[in-house]
MARMI-62194 format. One line per field, with one value per residue (C-alpha): x, y, z. Coordinates in nm, 4 decimals. Layout:
MARMI-62194
u	X_...
v	Y_...
w	Z_...
//
This chain:
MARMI-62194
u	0.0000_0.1476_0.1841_-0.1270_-0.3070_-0.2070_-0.3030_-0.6203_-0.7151_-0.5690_-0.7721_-1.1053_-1.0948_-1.0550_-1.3199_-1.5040_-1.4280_-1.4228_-1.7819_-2.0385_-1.8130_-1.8549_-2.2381_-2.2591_-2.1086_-2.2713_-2.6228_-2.8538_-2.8691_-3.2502_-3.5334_-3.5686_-3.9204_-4.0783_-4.1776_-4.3349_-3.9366_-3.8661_-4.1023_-3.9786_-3.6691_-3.7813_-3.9519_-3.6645_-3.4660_-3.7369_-3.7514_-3.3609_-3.4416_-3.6302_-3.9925_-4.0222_-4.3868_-4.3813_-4.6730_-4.6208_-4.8657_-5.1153_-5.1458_-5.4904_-5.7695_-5.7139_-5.5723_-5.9384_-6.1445_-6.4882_-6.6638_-6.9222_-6.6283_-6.3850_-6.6365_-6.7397_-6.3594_-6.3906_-6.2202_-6.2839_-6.3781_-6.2621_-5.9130_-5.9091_-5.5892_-5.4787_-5.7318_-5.4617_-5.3912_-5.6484_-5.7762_-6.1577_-5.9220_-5.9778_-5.8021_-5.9101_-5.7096_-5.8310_-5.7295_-5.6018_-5.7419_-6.0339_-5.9404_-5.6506_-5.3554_-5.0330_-4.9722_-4.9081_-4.7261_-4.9128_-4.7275_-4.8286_-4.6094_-4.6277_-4.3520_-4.2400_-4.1504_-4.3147_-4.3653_-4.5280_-4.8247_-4.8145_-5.0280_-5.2596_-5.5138_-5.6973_-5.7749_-5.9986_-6.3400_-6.3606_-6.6914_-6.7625_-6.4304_-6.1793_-5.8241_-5.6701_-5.3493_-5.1383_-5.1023_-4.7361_-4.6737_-4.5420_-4.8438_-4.9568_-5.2429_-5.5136_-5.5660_-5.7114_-5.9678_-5.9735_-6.3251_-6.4045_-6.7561_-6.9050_-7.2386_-7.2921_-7.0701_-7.0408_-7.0189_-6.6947_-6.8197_-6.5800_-6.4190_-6.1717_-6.0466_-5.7764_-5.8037_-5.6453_-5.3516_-5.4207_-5.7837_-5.9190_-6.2594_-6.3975_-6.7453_-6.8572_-7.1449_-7.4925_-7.3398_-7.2697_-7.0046_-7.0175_-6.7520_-6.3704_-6.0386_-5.6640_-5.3122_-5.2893_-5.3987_-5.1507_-5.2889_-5.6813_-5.7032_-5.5293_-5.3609_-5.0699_-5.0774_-5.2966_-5.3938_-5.1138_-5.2453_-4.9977_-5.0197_-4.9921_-4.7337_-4.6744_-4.8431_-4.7504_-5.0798_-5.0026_-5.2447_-5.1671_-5.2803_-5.3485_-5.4979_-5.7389_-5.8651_-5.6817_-5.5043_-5.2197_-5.1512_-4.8542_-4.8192_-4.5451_-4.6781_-4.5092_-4.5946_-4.3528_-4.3172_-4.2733_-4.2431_-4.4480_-4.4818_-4.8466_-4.9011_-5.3016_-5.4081_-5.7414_-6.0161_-6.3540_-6.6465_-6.9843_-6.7915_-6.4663_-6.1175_-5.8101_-5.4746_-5.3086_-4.9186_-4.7246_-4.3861_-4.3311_-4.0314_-4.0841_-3.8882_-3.9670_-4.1689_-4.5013_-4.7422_-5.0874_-5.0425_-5.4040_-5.3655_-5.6010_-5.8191_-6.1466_-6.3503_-6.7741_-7.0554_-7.3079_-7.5519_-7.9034_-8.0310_-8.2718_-8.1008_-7.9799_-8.2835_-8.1178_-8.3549_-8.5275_-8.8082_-8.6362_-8.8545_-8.5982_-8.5652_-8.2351_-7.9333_-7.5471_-7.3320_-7.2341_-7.4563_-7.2358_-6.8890_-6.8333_-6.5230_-6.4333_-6.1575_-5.8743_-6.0554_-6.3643_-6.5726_-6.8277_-6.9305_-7.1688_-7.1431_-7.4026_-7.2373_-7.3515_-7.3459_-7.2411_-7.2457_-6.9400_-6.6141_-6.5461_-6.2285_-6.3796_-6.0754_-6.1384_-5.8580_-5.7099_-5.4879_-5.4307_-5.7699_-5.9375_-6.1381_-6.3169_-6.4816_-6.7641_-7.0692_-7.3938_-7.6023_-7.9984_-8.0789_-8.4479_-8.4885_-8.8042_-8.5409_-8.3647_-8.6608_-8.3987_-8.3976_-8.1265_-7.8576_-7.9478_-7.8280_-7.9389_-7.6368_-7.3669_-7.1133_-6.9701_-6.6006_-6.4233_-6.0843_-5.9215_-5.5854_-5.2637_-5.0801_-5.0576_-5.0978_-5.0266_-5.1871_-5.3531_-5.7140_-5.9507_-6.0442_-6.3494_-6.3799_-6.7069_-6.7041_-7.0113_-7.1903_-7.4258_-7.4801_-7.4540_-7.1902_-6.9225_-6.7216_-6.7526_-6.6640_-6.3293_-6.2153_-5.8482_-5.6370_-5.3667_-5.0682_-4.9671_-4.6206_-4.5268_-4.2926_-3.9617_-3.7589_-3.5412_-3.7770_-3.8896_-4.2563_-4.4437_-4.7941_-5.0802_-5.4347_-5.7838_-6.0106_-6.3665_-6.6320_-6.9256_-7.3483_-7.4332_-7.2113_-7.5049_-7.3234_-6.9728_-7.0663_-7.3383_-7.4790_-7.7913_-7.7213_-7.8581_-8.0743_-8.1919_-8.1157_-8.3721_-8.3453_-8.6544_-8.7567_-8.7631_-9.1212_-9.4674_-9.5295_-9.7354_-9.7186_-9.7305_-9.5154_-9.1830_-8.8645_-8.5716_-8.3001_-8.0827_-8.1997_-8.2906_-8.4155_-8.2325_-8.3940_-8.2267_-8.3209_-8.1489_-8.2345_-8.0844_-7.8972_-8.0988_-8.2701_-8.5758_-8.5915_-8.6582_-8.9364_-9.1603_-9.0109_-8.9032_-8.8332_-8.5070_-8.3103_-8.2211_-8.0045_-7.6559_-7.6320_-7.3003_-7.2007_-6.8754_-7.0164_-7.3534_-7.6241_-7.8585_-8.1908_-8.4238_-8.3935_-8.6210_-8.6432_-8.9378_-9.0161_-9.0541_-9.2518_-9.1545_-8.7680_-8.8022_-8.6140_-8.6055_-8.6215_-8.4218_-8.4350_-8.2215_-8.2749_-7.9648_-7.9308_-7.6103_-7.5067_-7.5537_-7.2037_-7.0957_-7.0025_-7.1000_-6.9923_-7.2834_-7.2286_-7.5210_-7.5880_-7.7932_-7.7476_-7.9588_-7.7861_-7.4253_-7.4692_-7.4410_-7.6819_-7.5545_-7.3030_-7.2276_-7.4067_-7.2126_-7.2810_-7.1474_-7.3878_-7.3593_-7.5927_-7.5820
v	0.0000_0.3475_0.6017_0.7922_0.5367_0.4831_0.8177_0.8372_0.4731_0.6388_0.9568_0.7859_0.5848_0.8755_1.0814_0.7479_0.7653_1.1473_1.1433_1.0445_1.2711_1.5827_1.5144_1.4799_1.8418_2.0048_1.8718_2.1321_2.0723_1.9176_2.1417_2.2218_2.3257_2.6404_2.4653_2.6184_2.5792_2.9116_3.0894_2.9990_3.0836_3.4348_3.5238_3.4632_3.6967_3.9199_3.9212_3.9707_4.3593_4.6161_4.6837_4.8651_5.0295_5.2654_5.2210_5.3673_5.6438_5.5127_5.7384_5.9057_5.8687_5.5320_5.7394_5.8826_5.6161_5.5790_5.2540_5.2618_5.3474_5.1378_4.8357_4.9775_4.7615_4.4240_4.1696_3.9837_3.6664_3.6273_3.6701_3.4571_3.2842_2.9341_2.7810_2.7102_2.4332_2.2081_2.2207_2.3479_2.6491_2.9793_3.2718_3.6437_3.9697_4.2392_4.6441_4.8457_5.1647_5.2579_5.1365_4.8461_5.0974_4.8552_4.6620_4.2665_4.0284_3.7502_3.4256_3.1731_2.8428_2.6409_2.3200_2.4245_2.7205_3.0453_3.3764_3.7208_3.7885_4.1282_4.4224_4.4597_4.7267_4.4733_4.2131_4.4398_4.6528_5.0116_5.0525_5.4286_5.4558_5.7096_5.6252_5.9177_5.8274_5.5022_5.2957_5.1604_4.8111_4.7234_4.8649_4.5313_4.4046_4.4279_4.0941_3.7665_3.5421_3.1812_3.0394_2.6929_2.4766_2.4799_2.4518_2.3399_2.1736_2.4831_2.7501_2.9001_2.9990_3.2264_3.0039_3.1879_3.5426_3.7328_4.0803_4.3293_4.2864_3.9283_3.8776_3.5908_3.4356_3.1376_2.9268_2.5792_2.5070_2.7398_2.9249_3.3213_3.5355_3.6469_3.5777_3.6499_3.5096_3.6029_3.4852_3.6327_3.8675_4.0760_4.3021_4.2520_4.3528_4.6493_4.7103_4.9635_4.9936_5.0045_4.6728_4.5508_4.4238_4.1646_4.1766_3.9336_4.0512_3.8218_3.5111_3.1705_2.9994_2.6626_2.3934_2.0469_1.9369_1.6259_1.4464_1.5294_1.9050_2.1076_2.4204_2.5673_2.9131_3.0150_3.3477_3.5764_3.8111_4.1122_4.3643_4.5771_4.2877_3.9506_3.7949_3.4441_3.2239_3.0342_2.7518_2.6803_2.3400_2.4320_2.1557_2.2603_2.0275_2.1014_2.1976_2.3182_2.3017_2.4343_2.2824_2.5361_2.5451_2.8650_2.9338_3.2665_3.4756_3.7182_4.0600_4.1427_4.0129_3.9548_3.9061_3.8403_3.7218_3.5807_3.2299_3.1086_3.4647_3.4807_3.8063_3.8003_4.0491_4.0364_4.2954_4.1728_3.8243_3.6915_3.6997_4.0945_4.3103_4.6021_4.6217_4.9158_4.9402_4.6959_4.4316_4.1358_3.9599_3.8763_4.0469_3.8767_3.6552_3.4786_3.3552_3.1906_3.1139_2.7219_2.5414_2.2128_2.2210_1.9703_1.7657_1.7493_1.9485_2.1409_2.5163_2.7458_3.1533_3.3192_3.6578_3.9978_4.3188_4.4587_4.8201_4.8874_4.6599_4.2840_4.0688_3.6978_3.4557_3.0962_2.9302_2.6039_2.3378_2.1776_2.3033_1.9938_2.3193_2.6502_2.8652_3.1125_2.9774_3.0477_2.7999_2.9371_2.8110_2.9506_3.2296_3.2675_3.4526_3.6693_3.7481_3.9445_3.8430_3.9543_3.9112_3.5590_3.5142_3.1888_3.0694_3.2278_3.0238_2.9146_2.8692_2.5749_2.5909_2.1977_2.2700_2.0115_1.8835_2.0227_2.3992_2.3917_2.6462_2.9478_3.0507_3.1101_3.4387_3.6599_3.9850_4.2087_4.5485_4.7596_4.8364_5.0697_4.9138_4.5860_4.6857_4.6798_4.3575_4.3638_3.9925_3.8306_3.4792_3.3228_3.1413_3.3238_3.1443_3.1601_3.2126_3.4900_3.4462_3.5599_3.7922_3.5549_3.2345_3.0074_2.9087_2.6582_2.5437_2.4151_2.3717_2.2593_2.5569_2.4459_2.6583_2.4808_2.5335_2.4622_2.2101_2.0245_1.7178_1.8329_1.6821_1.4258_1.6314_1.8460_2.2180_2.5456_2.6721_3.0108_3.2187_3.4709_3.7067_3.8878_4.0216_3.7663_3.7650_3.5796_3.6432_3.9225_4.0411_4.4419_4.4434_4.6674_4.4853_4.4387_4.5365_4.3478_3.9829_3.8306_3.5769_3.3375_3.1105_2.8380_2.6246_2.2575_2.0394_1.7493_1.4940_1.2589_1.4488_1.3591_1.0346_1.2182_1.3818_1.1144_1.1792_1.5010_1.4578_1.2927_1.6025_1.8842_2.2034_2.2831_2.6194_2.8718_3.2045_3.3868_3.6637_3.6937_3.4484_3.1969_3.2745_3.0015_2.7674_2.5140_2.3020_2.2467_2.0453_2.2072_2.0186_2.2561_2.1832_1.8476_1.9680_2.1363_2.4979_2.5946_2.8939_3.0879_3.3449_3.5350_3.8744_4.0372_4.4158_4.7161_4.7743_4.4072_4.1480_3.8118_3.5207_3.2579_2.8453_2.5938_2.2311_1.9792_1.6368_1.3552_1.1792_1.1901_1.2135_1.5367_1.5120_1.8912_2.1509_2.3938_2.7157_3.0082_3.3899_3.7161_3.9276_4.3197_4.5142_4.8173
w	0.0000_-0.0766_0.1478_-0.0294_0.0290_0.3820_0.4709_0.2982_0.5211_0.8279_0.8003_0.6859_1.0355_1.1866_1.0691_1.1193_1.4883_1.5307_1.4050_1.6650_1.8758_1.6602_1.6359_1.9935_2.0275_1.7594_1.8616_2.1045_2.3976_2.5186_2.5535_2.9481_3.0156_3.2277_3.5135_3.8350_4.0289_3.7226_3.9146_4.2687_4.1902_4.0268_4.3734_4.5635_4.3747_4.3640_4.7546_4.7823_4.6179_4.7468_4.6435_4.3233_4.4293_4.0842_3.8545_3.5435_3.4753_3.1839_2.8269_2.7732_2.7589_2.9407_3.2729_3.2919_3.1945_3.4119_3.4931_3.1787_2.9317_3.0791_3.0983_2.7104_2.6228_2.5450_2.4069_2.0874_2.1057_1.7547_1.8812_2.1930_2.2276_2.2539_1.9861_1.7807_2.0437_1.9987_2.3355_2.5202_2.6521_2.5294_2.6431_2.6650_2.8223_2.9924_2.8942_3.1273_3.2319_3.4987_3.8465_3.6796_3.6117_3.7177_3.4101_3.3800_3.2024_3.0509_2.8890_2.7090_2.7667_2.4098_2.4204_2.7232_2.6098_2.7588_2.5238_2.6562_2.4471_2.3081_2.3461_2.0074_1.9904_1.7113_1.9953_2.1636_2.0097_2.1980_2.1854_2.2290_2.3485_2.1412_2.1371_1.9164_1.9063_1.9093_2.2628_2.3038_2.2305_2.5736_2.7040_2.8932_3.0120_3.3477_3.3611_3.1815_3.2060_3.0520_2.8781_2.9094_2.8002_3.1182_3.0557_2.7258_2.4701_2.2161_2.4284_2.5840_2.9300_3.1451_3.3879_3.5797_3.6170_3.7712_3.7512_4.0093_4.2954_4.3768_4.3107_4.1620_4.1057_3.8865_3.8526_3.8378_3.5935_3.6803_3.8965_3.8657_3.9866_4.3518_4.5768_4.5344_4.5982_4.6564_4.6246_4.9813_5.2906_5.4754_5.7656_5.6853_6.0690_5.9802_6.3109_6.3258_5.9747_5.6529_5.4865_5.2308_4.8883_4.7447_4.3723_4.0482_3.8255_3.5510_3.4759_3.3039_3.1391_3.0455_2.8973_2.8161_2.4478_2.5587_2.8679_3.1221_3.0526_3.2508_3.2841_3.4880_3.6080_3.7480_3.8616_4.0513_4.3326_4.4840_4.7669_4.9803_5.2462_5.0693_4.7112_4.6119_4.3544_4.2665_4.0778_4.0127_3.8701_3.7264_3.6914_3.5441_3.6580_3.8285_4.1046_3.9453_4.1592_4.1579_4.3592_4.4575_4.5683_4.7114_4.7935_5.0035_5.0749_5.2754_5.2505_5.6451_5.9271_5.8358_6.1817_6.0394_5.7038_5.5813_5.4116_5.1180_5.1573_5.0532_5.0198_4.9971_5.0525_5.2812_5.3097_5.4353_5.5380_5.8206_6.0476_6.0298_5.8146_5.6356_5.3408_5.4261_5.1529_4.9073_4.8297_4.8259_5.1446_5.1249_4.9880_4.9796_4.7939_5.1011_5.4287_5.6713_5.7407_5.7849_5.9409_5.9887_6.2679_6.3351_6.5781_6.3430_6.4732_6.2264_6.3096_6.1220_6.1942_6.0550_5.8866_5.9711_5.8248_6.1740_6.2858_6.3420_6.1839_6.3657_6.3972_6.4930_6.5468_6.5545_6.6869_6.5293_6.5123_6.1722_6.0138_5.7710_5.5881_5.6045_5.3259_5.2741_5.1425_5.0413_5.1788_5.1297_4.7105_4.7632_4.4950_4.7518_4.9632_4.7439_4.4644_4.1962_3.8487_3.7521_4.0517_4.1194_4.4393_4.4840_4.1909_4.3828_4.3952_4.7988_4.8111_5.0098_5.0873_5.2288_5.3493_5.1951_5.5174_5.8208_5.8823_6.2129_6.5376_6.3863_6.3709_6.0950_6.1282_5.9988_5.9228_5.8742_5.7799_5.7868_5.4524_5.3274_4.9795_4.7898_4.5094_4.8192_4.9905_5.3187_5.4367_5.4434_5.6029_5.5935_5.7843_5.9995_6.1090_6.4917_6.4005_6.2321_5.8967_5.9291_5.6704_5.4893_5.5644_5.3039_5.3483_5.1524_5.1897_4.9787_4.9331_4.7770_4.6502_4.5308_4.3618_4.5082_4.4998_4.8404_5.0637_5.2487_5.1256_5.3259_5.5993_5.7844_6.0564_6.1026_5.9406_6.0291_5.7968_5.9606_6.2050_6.3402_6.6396_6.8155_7.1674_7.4649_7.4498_7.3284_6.9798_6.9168_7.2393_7.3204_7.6270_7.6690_7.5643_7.7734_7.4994_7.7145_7.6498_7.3051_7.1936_6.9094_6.6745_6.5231_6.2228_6.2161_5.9644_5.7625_5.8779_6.1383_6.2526_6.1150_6.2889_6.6253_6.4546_6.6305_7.0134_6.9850_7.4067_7.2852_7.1204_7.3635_7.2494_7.4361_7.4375_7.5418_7.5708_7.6705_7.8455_8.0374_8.0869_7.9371_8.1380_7.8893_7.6194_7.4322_7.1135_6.8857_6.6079_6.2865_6.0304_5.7540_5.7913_5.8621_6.1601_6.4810_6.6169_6.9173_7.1081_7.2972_7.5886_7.6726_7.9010_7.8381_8.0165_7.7661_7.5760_7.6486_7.3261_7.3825_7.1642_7.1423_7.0868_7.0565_6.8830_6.9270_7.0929_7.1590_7.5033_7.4330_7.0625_6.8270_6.6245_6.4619_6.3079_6.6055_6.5270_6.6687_6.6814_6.8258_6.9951_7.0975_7.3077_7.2127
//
């Protein structure tokens, strides 16, 4: 063999050899996708910086938008995103202006891969709405809400919405918007200091092509004393849920951070009239607090529209639930065609784990009109959280129609107050003893329906006296009637406990009030 001929051998084999090596470096490297630990990682190095609290100011006419030509805005169906995917998803953005001046980010993640969905004055019709001159392409968004069939197969119900700080709200199938949620509650008491309002940021919208239908939101939050990042696995069903995870740095001490908040409105009901000469009964989106605490005991607080602002703390140890719900379905009680207050959805929140000693804690704010919250429950932490700390915690949220099927035992149905006297009686009231009448049906309780001898009512208070009880049967109900004859001092708070037993037995959720002679 000549040398040539050597050499040309020799450097074959090693191009031979060298190949698969060459490929190997040359190739790109494998796709790593977004994943909720981006995010995590994002809020801790959001945390380690101060707060940036600037909001840049909007162009006009958006800066001085009102409510009917803000709400005049609205998407275009037409252009809803992410039906190029295949999936029942769609998605829609809101426009900033009106109250929603701090813009957002919103991403889409296709592959893995996420991309910020740019502003477009074409995506949205104006209405009556001028804009004169060109809005800036980086203008962002308010907010966005995903569409879903809920209801029917063809149409793309809205599902879920987030739309200002940290609010968020969604719907099962027939039900209608009412009560709110947030990423999270800091200082709802408001002691010291003014109430903090956490806020969403940028968001990460990510829906599988394939496999059960479901989406995922991830979102960043932000607020002067921590920074969080939210994953929401969002399943729509009759009662739709959403798993939610959180990871929390906070920036400083936080001492009454609110966990899983929810926020309602309760202006009227039976068992507080406020209607004045409004015809409807009945007037909230939310009738009662429920909890189910850690040694599985069920309680039912009524909510008030109280005169002057209330802090209830229930306290806990490892919660199993709590929510705000509307419990009364009788369009009998609400009569208003075009709220429907009997569809308004109740909210359930089931904690992941263990949350450890806290309380649930309500919060009632006084309220002249319907168009205002007023109500908020969450779950505050004994501990505080520590600058520096990393906190992680989880939960269940369900948009539910009722929960009568949450647990086993008799419910409270109503809850009336009136003067410790006979029924249609003329006599001066003492203003310092009531009466309270509870409704409890469901459950067993019909079965004592025949010896009604057999159920008594256990009644409580805090602060002053019990001077008379008893406990009826109530044919309409299918239940029983207790009530309650308490004598409190003038300018005293009482808080007020009763169930029902039958021997050793509850046979009921634990009703519980707070009373104020005033």
């Amino acid at each position: 063999m000549t040398d040539f001929t050597r050499r040309s051998a020799l450097a074959t084999l090693a191009a031979t050899v060298a190949a698969p090596a060459l490929a190997q470096q040359s190739a790109a490297p494998p796709l790593i996708p977004f994943r909720f630990e981006d995010v995590v990682r994002r809020a801790r190095d959001l945390a380690a910086a101060p707060f940036d609290a600037r909001v840049p100011q909007l162009p006009e006419p958006l800066q001085s938008l009102d409510f009917d030509a803000y709400r005049d805005i609205r998407f275009r169906p037409d252009r809803a995103l992410l039906a190029t995917q295949g999936g029942p998803f769609r998605l829609q953005l809101f426009h900033l202006g009106f109250l929603y001046s701090r813009p957002i980010t919103v991403n889409v993640i296709r592959d893995g891969v996420p991309t910020p969905v740019a502003y477009q004055p074409q995506l949205f019709d104006y209405g009556r709405t001028r804009i004169e001159r060109p809005l800036p392409v980086n203008l962002g968004f308010a907010g966005f809400r995903l569409h879903y069939p809920l209801n029917t197969p063809r149409i793309f119900d809205e599902l879920i919405a987030f739309l200002g700080a940290s609010y968020f709200r969604f719907l099962g199938r027939e039900q209608r918007y009412g009560i709110s949620a947030r990423g999270l509650a800091i200082n709802t008491e408001a002691r010291g200091e003014p109430e903090e309002f956490p806020v969403f940021r940028e968001f990460w919208i990510d829906v599988p092509s394939s496999g059960p239908e479901r989406a995922t939101v991830l979102a960043l939050l932000d607020s002067p004393s921590v920074a969080g990042a939210y994953r929401f696995e969002i399943y729509p069903s009759e009662e739709t849920t959403l798993d939610v995870s959180v990871t929390l740095f906070p920036r400083r001490q936080i001492t009454s951070a609110g966990l899983a908040p929810l926020t309602s409105m309760y202006y009227s009901g039976e068992n507080e009239r406020r209607t004045g000469d409004d015809f409807r009964l009945e007037v909230h989106d939310s009738d009662g607090l429920m909890i189910h605490t850690g040694n599985g005991e069920w309680i039912w607080r009524p909510i008030r529209n109280p005169v002057t602002k209330t802090i209830q703390p229930f306290l806990d140890n490892n919660p199993r639930g709590f929510g705000l719900m509307q419990r009364d379905r009788r369009f009998e009680s609400y009569q208003d065609l075009e709220a429907n207050y009997e569809m308004r959805p109740s909210y359930w929140v089931e904690p992941t784990g263990n949350w450890g000693e806290g309380a649930v804690e309500l919060v009632e704010i006084p309220t002249a009109a319907e168009v205002h919250d007023n109500v908020v429950a969450y779950w505050r932490p004994r501990q505080p959280y520590e600058a520096g700390q990393e906190v992680t915690f989880s939960y269940r949220l369900r948009s539910i129609s009722a929960g009568d099927n949450l647990h086993p035992g008799g419910k409270v149905i109503n809850t009336f107050q009136a003067p410790a006297r006979a029924s249609g009686s003329i006599e001066p009231a003492d203003r310092t003893i009531r009466r309270f009448l509870i409704d409890f049906a469901g459950g067993n309780l019909s079965y004592y329906l025949s010896d009604p001898s057999l159920v008594q009512v256990v009644p409580s208070m805090s602060a002053g006296q019990i001077v008379g009880t008893f406990v009826v049967p109530n044919e309409h109900t299918g239940g029983f009637r207790a009530a309650i004859d308490l004598k409190l001092d003038p300018g005293q708070s009482a808080d007020l406990r009763a169930y029902l037993r039958s021997g050793e037995k509850a046979l009921t959720e634990t009703w519980t009030y707070r009373w104020t002679v005033t």
